[in-house]
N, C-alpha and C positions, 0 to 999 in steps of 0.2 A: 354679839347681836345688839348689844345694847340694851336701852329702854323698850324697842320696839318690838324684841325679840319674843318676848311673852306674848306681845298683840298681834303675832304673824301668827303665831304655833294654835293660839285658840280658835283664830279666822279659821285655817285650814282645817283642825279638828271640825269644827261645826261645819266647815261645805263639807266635807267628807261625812258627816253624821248627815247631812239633808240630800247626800244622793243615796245613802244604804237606807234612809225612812221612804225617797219617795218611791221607790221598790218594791218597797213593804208594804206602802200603800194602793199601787197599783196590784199589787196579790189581792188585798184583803178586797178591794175596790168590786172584782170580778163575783164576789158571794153577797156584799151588801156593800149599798152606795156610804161612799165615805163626803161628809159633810165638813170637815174639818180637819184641815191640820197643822198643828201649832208645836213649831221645833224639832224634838223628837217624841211626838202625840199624834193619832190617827182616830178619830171620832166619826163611829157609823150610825147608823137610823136601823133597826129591826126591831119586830115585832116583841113586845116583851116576853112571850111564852120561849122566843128565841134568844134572847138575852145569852143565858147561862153558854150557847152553843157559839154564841156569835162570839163572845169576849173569849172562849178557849182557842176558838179559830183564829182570832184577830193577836192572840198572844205569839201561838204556832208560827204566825207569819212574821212578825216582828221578830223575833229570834232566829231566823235564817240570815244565814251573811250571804253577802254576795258573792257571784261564781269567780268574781275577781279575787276573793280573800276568803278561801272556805274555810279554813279554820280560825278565825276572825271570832273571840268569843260573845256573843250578845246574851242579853236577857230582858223580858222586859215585865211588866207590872200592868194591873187595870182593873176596872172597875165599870158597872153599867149603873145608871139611874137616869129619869127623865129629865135631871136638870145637871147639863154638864159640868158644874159645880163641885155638886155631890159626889157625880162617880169618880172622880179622880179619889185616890187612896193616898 
């Protein structure tokens, strides 16, 4: 492959990671509006009393693979605060 061969393998990694995220986002999309999304990250707007219920839902969905690769292992990570800064962990 060469020198190029590295720079093929990550291109296709990452579109292959940006159609299993935009998935995940059109799940999470349907319970609270998704404002943001950057790689593999999905940033929603909800009420803060909602917080705690949104990010367990919003994890739930990211950890689903797709029906093309079920047994495909994911997992993912997060964090709520008012300044999207902060809630990243």
């Amino acid at each position: 492959m060469g020198e190029a061969g590295p720079f093929i393998v990550h291109n296709c990694v990452q579109a292959l990671a940006r159609i299993i995220v935009l998935d995940q986002t059109l799940n999470i999309n349907v319970h609270m509006p998704v404002v943001l999304s950057v790689h593999d990250e999905a940033a929603g707007i909800t009420a803060a009393d909602e917080a705690k219920d949104a990010l367990a839902f919003t994890l739930e969905c990211m950890r689903v693979p797709p029906v093309w690769a079920p047994d495909m292992p994911l997992n993912s990570e997060g964090g709520f605060h008012q300044s999207y800064g902060k809630a990243k962990k």
